[in-house]
C-alpha positions in Angstrom: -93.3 -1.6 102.4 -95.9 1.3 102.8 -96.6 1.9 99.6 -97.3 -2.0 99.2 -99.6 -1.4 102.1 -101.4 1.1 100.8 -101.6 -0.3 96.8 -103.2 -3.5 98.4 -105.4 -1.4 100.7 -106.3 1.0 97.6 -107.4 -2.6 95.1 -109.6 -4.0 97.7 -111.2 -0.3 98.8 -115.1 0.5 98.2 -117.7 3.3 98.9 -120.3 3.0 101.2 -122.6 1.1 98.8 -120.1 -1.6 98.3 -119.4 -0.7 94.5 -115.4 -0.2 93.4 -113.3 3.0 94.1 -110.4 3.3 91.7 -107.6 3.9 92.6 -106.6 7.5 94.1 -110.0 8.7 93.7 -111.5 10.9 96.1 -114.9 9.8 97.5 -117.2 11.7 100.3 -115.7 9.2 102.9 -112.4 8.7 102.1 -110.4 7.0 104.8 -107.0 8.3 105.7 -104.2 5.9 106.6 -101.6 6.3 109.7 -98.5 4.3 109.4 -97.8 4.0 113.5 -94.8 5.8 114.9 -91.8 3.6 115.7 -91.2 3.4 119.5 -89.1 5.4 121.0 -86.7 2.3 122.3 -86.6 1.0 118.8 -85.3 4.2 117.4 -82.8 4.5 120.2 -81.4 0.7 119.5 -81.1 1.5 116.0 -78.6 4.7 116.3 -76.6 2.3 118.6 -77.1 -0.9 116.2 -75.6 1.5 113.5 -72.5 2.7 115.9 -71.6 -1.0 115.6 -72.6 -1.8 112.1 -69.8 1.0 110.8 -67.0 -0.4 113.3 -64.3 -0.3 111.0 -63.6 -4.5 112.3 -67.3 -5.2 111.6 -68.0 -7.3 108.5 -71.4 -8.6 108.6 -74.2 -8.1 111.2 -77.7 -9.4 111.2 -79.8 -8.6 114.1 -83.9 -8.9 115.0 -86.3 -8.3 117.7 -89.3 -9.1 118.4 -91.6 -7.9 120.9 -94.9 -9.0 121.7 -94.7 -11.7 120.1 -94.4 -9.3 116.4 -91.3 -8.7 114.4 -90.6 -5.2 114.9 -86.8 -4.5 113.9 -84.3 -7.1 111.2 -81.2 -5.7 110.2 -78.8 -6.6 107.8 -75.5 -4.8 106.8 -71.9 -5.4 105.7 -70.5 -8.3 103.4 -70.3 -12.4 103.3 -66.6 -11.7 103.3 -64.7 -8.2 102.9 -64.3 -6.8 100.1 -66.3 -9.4 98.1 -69.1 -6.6 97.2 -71.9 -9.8 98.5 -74.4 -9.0 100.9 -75.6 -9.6 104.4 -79.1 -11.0 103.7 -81.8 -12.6 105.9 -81.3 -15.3 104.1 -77.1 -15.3 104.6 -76.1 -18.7 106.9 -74.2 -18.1 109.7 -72.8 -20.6 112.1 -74.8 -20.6 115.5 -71.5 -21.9 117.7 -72.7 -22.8 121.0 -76.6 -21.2 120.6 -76.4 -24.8 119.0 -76.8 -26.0 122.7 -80.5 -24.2 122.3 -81.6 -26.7 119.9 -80.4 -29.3 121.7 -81.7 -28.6 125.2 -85.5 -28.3 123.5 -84.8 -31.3 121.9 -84.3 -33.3 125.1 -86.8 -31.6 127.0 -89.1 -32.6 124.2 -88.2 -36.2 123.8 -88.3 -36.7 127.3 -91.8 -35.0 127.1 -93.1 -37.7 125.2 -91.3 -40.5 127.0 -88.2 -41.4 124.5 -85.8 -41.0 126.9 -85.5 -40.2 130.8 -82.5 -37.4 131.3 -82.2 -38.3 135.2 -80.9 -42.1 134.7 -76.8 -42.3 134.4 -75.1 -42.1 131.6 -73.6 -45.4 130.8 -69.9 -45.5 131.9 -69.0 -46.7 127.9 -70.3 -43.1 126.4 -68.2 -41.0 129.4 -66.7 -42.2 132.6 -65.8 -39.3 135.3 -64.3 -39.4 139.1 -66.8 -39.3 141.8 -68.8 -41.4 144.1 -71.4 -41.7 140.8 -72.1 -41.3 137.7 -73.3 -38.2 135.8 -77.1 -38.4 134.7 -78.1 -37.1 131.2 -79.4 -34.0 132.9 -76.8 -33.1 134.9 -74.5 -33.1 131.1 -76.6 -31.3 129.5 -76.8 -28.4 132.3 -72.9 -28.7 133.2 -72.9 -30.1 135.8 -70.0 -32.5 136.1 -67.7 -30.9 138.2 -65.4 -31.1 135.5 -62.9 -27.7 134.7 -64.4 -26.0 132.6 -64.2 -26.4 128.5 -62.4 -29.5 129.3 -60.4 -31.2 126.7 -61.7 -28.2 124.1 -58.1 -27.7 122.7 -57.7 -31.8 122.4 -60.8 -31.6 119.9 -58.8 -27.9 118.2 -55.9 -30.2 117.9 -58.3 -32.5 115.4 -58.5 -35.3 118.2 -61.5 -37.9 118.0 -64.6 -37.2 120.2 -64.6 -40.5 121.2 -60.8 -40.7 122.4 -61.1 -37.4 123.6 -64.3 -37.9 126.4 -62.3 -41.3 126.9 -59.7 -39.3 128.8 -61.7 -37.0 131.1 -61.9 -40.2 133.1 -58.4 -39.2 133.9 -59.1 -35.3 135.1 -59.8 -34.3 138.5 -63.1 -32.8 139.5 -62.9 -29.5 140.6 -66.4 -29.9 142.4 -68.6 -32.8 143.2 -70.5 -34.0 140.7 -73.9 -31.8 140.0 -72.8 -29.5 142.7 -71.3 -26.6 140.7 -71.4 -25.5 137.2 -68.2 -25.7 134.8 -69.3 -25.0 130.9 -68.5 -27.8 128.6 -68.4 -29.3 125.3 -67.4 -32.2 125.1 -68.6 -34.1 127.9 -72.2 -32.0 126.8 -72.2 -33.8 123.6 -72.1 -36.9 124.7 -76.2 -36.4 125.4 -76.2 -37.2 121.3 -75.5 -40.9 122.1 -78.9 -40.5 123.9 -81.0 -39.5 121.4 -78.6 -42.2 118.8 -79.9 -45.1 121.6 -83.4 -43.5 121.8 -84.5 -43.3 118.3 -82.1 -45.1 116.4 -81.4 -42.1 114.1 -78.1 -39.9 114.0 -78.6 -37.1 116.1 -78.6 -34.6 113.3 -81.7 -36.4 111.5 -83.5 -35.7 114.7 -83.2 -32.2 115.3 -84.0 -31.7 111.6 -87.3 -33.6 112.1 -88.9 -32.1 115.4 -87.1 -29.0 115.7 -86.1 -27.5 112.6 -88.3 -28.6 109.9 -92.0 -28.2 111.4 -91.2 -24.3 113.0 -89.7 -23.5 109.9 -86.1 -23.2 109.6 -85.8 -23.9 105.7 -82.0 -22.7 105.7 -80.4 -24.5 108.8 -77.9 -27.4 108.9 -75.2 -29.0 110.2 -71.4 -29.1 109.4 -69.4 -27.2 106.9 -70.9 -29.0 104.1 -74.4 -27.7 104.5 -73.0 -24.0 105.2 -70.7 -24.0 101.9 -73.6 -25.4 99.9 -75.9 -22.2 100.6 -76.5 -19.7 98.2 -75.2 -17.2 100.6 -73.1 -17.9 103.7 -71.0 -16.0 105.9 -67.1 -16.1 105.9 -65.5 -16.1 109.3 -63.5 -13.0 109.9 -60.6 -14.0 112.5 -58.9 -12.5 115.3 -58.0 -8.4 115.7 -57.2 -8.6 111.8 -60.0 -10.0 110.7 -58.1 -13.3 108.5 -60.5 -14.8 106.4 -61.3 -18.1 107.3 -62.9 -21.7 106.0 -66.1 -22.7 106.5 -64.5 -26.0 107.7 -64.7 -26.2 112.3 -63.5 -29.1 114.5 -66.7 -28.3 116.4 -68.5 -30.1 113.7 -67.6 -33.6 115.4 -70.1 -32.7 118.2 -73.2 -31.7 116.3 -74.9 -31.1 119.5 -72.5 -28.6 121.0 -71.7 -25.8 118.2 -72.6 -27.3 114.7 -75.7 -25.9 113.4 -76.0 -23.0 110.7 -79.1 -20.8 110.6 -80.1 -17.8 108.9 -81.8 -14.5 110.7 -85.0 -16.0 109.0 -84.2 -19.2 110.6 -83.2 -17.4 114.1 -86.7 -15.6 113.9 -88.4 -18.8 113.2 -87.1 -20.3 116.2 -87.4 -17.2 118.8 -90.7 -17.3 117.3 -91.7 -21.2 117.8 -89.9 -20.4 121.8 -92.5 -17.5 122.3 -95.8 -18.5 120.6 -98.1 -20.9 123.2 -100.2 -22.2 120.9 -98.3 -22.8 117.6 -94.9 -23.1 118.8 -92.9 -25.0 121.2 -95.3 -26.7 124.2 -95.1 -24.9 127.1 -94.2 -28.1 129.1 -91.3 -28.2 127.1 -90.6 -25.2 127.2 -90.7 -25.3 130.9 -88.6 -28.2 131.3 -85.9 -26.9 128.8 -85.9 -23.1 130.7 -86.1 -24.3 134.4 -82.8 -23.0 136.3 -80.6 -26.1 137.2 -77.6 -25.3 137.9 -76.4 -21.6 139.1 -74.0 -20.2 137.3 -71.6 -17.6 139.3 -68.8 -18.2 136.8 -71.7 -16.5 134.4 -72.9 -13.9 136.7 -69.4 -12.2 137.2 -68.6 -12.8 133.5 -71.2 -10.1 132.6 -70.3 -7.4 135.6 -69.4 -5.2 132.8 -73.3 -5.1 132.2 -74.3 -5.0 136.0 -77.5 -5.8 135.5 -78.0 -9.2 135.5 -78.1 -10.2 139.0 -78.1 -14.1 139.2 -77.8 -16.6 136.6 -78.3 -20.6 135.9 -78.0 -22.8 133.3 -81.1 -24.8 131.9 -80.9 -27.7 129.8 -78.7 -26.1 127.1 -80.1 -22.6 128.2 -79.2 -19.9 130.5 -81.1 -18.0 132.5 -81.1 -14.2 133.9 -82.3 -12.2 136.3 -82.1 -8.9 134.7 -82.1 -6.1 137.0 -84.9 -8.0 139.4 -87.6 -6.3 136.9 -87.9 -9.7 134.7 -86.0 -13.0 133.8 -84.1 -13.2 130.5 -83.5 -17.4 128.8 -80.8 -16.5 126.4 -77.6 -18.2 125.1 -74.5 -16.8 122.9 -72.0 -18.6 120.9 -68.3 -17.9 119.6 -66.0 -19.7 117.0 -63.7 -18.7 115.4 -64.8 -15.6 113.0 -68.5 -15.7 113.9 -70.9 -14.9 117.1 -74.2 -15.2 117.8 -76.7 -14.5 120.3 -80.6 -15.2 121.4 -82.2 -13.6 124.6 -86.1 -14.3 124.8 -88.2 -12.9 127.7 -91.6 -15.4 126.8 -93.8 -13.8 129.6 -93.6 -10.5 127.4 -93.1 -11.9 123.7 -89.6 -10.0 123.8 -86.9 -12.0 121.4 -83.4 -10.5 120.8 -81.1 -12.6 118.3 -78.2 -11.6 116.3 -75.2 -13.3 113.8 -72.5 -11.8 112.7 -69.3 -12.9 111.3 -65.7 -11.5 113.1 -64.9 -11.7 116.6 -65.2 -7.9 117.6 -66.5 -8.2 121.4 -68.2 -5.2 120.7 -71.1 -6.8 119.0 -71.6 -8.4 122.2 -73.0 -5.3 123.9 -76.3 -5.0 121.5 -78.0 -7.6 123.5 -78.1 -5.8 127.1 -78.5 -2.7 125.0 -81.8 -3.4 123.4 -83.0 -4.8 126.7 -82.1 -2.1 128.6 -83.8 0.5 126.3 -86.7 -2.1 125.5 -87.4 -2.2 129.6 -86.1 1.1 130.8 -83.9 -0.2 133.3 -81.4 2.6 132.8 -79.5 4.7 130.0 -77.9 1.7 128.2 -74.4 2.7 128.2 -73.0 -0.8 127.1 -71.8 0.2 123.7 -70.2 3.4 124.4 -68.4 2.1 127.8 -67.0 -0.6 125.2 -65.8 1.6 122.8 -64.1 3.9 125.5 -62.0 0.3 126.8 -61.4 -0.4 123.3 -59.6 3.2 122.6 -58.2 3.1 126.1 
């Protein structure tokens, strides 16, 4: 890269009359060229990025962050599938599991923007019926709130169950709150908001997303279901379990689209921290707004990560969560897990911070390079995440 940088800046260079220099030829004024100094945080993310790169359980990682708003760090290492000698690229489709939800909060946020559809009537009793005085609104599905416990019915849709027969029967399961006064995470009840946008527009859900979300900001490689991840060039084979068996590209999860079915690329996750962070170019900032505002909170969340002890309070948006991280800023982030594959996006759009990361196994490890390059990125203390994981994992 720098000595493309300075080839192009060598063609176009000329003396102080305006005639030609060639190239590599001294002149009375030459200009020098600085190449500027990584900072210091990104050179301490990547020693710990490379920790978990050479994890003997690690297959294939791609990671990228952004900060003010520029690339500054992409990553790739490792292999589609063990042994096979082919490369992690940029290019390399992983699948997003539940950072999925992302697309789909946007998506609502936007469509109610421009007056499609209106996320605080009820859903109609037909699409999902639960106990309670009332019934759930489109806004309170798609920021879990439904009282229902939580991931219910996600082993009914493992089994190979219908969607449809499946959300039938959580008319039958007891609330363990009142409707939209706690926060239980959910899948299937969540994609039920793809009836919406089916009503709405008259199009499958999939065909919308494509069109607003992930054709105009630039997502040339993502798709949904196992069809569009086995037809890529390169993809990703999910590594599962302790031992790391090699799995299909095939996942139950593709019967909710909305919920954990999109592919993407680290090209494809950059283009869409990107479109998140940019004002002007990107995502509105109404939408944005709307799709980031805290809901629901989410305790469940907040003791989940105690490990990390740094993220204070959390909530759920519409299909994003939110942080407080360390009271110094707040974080709108989301992970995602299948079987064999991960994935991970924190933005911070006040600063033009992005963090986002796929890989393919289900080492929890990975998992700690997210608090880690925030914690070195805002010097909230020595980032210890990785090597206090490492130390439970040989303990």
């Amino acid at each position: 890269m720098i000595e493309a940088l300075l080839a192009a800046a060598a063609i176009f260079a000329q003396d102080a009359e305006g005639a030609p220099v060639e190239v590599g030829a001294p002149t009375e004024e030459a200009e020098s060229f600085t190449i500027a100094a990584e900072p210091p945080w990104i050179s301490a993310f990547r020693e710990q990025l490379q920790v978990v790169a050479d994890h003997p359980r690690s297959v294939g990682l791609a990671v990228a962050i952004i900060d003010n708003g520029e690339v500054v760090l992409t990553h790739v290492s490792g292999e589609t599938a063990r042994g096979s000698g082919e490369p992690i690229t940029e290019d390399t489709l992983f699948r997003a599991a539940s950072v999925t939800k992302t697309f789909t909060g946007t998506l609502l946020a936007m469509l109610e923007a421009d007056g499609t559809i209106e996320l605080d009537l009820p859903a109609p009793r037909e699409i999902i019926d639960l106990q309670g005085p009332r019934q759930p609104t489109w806004r309170d599905l798609a920021s879990h709130r439904t009282g229902l416990p939580p991931n219910a019915y996600d082993n009914l849709i493992e089994a190979g169950r219908p969607v449809k027969t499946v959300r039938e029967q959580l008319a039958d399961v007891s609330l363990i709150c009142g409707l939209g006064d706690c926060y239980t995470y959910q899948n299937v009840a969540f994609a039920a908001v793809e009836d919406l946008v089916v009503q709405a527009t008259g199009r499958p859900f999939e065909e919308v997303a494509a069109e607003r979300l992930l054709e105009p900001f630039g997502l040339t490689g993502a798709g949904f279901g196992a069809g569009h991840l086995e037809a890529a060039p390169s993809w990703a084979r999910p590594h599962i379990g302790r031992f790391g068996r090699l799995g299909a590209a095939e996942s139950r999860y593709d019967s909710m689209p909305s919920a954990a079915s999109l592919s993407v690329s680290l090209n494809d996750m950059i283009a869409w921290a990107s479109a998140l962070l940019d004002t002007e170019n990107g995502i509105d900032p109404a939408v944005r707004q709307a799709a980031f505002s805290p809901y629901t909170e989410t305790l469940r969340e907040t003791r989940s990560l105690r490990r990390i002890n740094r993220v204070r309070e959390s909530w759920y948006g519409l299909g994003w969560r939110v942080y407080d991280w360390a009271g110094e800023t707040t974080l709108i982030a989301h992970g995602g897990a299948l079987a064999g594959y991960g994935s991970q996006i924190v933005l911070d759009p006040e600063t033009g911070f992005a963090f986002v990361a796929l890989w393919n196994t289900d080492l929890g490890l990975t998992r700690m390079l997210w608090p880690t390059a925030v914690e070195l990125r805002y010097g909230t203390g020595d980032a210890p995440f990785i090597q206090d994981t490492l130390a439970r994992m040989r303990g």
